[in-house]
KEGUDREN-433782 format. One record per residue (C-alpha): residue number from 0; residue in one letter; x, y, z. Coordinates in Angstrom, 1 decimal. Example, Ala and Ser with C-alpha at 12.3 -4.5 7.8 and 13.67 -1.06 7.14 Angstrom:
REM KEGUDREN-433782
REC_0_A_12.3_-4.5_7.8
REC_1_S_13.7_-1.1_7.1
REM end
This chain:
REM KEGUDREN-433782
REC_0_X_-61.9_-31.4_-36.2
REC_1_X_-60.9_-27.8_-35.6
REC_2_X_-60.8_-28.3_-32.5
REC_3_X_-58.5_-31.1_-32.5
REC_4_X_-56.4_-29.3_-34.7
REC_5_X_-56.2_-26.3_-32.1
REC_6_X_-55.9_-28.7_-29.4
REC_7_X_-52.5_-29.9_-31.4
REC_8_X_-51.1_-26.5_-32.6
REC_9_X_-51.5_-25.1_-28.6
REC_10_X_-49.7_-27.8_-27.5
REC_11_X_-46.9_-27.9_-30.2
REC_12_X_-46.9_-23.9_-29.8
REC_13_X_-46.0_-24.9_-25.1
REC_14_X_-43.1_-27.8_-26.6
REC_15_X_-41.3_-24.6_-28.6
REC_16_X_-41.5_-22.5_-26.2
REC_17_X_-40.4_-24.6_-23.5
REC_18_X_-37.5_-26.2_-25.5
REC_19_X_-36.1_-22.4_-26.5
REC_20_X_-36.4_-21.7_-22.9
REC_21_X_-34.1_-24.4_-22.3
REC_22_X_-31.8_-23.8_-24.8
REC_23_X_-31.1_-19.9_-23.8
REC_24_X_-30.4_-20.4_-20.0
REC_25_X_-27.4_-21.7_-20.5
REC_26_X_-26.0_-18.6_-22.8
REC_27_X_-26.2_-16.9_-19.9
REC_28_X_-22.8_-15.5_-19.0
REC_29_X_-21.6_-14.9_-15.2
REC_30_X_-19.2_-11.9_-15.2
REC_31_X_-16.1_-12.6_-12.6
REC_32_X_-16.1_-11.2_-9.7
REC_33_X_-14.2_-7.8_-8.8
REC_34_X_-11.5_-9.3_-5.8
REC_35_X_-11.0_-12.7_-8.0
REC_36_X_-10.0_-10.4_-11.2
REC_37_X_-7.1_-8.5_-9.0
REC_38_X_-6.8_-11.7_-7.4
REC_39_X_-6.2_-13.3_-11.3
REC_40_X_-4.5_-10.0_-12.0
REC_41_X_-1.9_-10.5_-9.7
REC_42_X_-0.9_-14.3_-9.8
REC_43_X_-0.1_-13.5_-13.9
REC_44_X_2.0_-10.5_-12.0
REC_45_X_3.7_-13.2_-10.1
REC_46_X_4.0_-15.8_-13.1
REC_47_X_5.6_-13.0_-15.3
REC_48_X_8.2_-11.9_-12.3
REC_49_X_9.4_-16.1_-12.0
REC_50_X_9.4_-16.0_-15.5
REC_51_X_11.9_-12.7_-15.9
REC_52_X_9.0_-10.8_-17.7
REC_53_X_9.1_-7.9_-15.4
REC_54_X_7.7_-5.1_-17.4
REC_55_X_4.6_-7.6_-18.2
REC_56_X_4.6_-8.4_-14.4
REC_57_X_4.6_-4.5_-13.1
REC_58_X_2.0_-4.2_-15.8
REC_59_X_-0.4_-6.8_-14.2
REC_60_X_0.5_-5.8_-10.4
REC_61_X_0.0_-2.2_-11.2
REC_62_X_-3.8_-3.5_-12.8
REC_63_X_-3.9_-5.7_-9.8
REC_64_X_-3.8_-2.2_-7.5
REC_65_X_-6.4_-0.2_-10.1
REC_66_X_-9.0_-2.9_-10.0
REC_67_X_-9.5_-2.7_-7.1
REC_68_X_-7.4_-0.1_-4.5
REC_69_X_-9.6_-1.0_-1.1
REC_70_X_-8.3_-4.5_-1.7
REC_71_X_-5.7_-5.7_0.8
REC_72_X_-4.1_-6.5_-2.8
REC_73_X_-3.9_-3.1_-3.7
REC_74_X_-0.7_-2.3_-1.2
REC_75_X_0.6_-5.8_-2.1
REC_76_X_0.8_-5.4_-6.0
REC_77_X_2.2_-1.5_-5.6
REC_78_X_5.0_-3.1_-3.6
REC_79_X_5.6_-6.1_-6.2
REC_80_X_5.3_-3.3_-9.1
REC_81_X_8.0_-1.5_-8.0
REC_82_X_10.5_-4.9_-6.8
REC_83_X_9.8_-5.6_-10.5
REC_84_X_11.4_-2.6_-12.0
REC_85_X_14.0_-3.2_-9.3
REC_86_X_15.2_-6.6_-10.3
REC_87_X_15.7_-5.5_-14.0
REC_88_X_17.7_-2.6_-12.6
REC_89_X_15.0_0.0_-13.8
REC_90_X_15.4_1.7_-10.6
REC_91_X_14.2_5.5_-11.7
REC_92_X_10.8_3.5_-12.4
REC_93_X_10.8_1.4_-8.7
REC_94_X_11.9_4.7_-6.6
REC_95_X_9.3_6.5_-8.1
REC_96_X_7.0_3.3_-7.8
REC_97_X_8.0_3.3_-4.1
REC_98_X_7.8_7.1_-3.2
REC_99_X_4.0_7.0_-4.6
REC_100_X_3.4_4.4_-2.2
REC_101_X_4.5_6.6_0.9
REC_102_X_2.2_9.0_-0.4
REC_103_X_-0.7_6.3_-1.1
REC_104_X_0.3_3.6_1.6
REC_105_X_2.0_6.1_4.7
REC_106_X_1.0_3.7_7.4
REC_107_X_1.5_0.0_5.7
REC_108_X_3.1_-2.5_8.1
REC_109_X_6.0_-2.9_5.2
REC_110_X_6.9_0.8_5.6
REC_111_X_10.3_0.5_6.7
REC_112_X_10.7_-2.1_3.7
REC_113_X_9.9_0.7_1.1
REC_114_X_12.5_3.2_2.9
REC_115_X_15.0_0.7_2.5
REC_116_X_14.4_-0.4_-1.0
REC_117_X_14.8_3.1_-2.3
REC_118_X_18.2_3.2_-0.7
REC_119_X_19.5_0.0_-2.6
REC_120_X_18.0_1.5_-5.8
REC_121_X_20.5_4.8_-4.9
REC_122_X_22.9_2.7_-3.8
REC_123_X_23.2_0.4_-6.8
REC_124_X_23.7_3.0_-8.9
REC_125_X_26.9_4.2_-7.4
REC_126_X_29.7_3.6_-9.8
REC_127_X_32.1_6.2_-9.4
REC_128_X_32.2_8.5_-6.3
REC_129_X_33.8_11.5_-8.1
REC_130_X_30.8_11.1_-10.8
REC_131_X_27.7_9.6_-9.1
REC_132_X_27.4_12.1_-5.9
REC_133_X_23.5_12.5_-6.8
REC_134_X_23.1_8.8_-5.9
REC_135_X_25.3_8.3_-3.1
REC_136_X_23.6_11.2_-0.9
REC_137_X_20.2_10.1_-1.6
REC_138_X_21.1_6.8_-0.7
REC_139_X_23.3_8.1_2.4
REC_140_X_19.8_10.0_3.3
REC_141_X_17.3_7.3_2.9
REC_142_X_19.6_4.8_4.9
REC_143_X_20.3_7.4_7.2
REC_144_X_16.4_7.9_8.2
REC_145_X_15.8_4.3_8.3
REC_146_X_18.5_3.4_11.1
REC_147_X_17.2_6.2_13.1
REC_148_X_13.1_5.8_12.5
REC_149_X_13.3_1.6_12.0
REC_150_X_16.2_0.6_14.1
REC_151_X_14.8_-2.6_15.0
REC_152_X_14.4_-4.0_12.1
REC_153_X_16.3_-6.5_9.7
REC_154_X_16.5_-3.3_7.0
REC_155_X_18.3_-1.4_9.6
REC_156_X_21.2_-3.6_9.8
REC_157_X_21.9_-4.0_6.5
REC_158_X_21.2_-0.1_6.0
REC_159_X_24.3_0.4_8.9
REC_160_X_26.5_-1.4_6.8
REC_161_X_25.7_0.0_3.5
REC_162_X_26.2_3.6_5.4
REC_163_X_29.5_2.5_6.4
REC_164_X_30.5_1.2_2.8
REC_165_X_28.7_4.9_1.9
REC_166_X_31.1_7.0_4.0
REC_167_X_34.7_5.0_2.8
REC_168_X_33.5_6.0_-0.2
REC_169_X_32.6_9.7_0.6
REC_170_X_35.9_10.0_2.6
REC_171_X_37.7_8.2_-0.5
REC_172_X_36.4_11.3_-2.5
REC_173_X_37.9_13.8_-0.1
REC_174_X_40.9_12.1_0.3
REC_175_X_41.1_11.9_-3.7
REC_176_X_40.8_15.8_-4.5
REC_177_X_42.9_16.5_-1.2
REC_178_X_45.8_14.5_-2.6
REC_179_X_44.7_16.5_-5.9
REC_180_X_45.5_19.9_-4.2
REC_181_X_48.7_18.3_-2.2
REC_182_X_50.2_17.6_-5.4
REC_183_X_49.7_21.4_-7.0
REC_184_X_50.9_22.6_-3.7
REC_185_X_47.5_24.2_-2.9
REC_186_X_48.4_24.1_1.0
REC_187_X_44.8_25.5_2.3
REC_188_X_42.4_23.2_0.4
REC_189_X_44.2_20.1_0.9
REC_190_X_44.2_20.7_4.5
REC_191_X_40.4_21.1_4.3
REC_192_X_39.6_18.4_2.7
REC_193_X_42.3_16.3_4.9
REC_194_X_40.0_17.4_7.7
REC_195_X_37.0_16.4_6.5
REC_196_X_38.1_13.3_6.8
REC_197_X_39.1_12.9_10.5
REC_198_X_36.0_14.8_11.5
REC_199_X_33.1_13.7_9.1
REC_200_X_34.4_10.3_8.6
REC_201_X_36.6_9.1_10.7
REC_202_X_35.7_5.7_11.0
REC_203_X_36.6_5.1_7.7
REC_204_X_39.5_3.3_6.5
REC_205_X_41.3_6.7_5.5
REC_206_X_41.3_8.4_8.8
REC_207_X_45.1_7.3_9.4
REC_208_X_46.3_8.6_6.0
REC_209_X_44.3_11.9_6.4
REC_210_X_46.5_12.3_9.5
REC_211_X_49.2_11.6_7.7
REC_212_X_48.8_13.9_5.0
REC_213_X_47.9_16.2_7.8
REC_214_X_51.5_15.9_9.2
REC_215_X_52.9_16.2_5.7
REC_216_X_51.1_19.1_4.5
REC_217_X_51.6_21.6_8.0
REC_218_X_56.0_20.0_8.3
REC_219_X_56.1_21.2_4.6
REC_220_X_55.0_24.8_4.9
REC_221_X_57.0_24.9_8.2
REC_222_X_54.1_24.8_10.9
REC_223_X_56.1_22.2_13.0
REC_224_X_53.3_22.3_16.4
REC_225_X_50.5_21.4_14.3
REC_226_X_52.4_18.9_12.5
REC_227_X_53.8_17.2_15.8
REC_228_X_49.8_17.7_17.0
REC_229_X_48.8_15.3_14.2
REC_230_X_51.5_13.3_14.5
REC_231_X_50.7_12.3_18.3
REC_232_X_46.9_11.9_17.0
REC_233_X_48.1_9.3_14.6
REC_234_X_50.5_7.5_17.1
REC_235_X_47.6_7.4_19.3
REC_236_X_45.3_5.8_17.3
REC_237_X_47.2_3.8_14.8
REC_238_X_50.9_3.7_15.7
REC_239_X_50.9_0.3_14.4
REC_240_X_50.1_1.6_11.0
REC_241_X_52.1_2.3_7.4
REC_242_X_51.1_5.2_8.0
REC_243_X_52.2_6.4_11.3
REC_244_X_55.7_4.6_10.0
REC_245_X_55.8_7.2_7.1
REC_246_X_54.8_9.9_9.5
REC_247_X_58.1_9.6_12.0
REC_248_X_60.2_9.3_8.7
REC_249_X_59.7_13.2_8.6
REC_250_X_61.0_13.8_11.8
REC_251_X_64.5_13.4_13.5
REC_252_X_65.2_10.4_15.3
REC_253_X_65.3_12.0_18.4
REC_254_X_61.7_13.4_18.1
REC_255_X_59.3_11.3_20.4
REC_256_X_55.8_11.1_20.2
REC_257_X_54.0_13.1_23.3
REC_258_X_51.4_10.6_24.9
REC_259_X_47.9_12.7_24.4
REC_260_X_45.2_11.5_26.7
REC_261_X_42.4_13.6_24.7
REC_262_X_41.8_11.9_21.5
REC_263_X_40.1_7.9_21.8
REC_264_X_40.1_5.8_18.5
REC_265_X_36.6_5.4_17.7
REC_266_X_35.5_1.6_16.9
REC_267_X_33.2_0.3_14.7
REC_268_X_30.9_-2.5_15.1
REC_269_X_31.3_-5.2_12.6
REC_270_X_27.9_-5.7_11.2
REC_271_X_27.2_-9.2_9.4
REC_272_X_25.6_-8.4_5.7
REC_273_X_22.3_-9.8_5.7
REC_274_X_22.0_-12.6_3.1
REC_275_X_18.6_-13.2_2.5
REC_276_X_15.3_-11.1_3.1
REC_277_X_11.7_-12.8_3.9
REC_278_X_9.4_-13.0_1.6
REC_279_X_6.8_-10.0_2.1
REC_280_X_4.0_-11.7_0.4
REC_281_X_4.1_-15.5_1.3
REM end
């Protein structure tokens, strides 16, 4: 009898055991992976961006990069972190996003893409050239060392035409205080800054005036050589011009302008403004 009894309890003692056995193998919890939580990390990055939650999706692409920086990932959400602050026009927060990658990233294949992207974030905070000359150098620099290390690429195109768009607006500042010191009769300045124009920027559309003004300012305080010189500069190079018009109102009628083989008008390729920009990422 006892040992029947034993018999039963040893067996009943093997079914609990074996049925809690059972019961805890499936509690057991797998922990994710490290490249699919960057990889999770960064598609809520990308979700948040369509969605227009940027700081949420530079939050998540900046993770992204923690989690894992050996990840080819880790360059990828750097790069989306900083196009995030950049499309909300947070662009103290993308340039310095972008500047740490040069230091992190130097040799990514998307290089030239981060040297252009801090010039648009310069550039789009040009507002007023007498006020914002901070931001239009720093973009005039940034486009200026991508046209000359990238030239081949799509960035560089677009980077020539902003330059261009750059120095009207540089030579539009020149022209603005040289007109400024014309008025207050403050011959030697406005001369200076007149020149500026025709030698720093003269394929702008203010060389022709700065010639003018030229003429004006050197007929006025009775230096009538350098006034003609100018004159046959501006004939030269834009005798079709309003300007050139206004510039042989100052002389007699008998005064012709003296053919001068020395100075060639400089022209500028038009350069088409690119539209789009592939995707970096698809």
């Amino acid at each position: 009898m006892y040992i029947l009894r034993a018999l039963f309890l040893f067996f009943f003692f093997i079914i609990l055991v074996s049925c809690s056995k059972e019961k805890i193998q499936p509690s057991v919890i797998k922990e994710k992976s490290l490249e699919l939580q960057v990889l999770e990390a960064y598609n809520l990055g990308k979700d948040a961006l369509e969605g227009g939650d940027v700081l949420y999706a530079a939050k998540k692409f900046n993770e992204a990069e923690t989690l894992f920086p050996q990840s080819e990932y880790a360059p990828k959400s750097a790069l989306m972190a900083a196009y995030s602050y950049y499309v909300q026009d947070y662009y103290q927060d993308s340039i310095a996003e972008l500047k740490r990658f040069l230091r992190v990233y130097p040799s990514h294949k998307n290089i030239s893409y981060v040297h252009y992207l801090i010039g648009i974030c310069y550039f789009e905070q040009i507002v007023d050239e007498k006020k914002d000359l901070q931001s239009i150098q720093s973009a005039k620099t940034n486009f200026e060392f991508l046209v000359k290390e990238y030239p081949n690429t799509e960035y560089a195109l677009d980077a020539e035409f902003k330059l261009s768009l750059i120095n009207d607006i540089l030579a539009s500042k020149e022209m603005y205080i040289g007109r400024y010191y014309f008025e207050r009769k403050k011959w030697i300045p406005a001369i200076n800054r007149f020149r500026t124009v025709i030698e720093d920027y003269d394929t702008t559309i203010y060389t022709a005036e700065a010639l003018h003004r030229l003429v004006e300012v050197h007929y006025v305080i009775g230096l009538i050589d350098e006034a003609e010189k100018y004159a046959q500069l501006l004939g030269y190079n834009y005798g079709s011009s309003e300007w050139y018009e206004n510039t042989y109102s100052l002389f007699n009628k008998n005064y012709k302008i003296k053919e001068n083989n020395i100075f060639k008008e400089t022209k500028k390729k038009n350069k088409k403004i690119l539209k789009k920009f592939k995707s970096l990422f698809e």
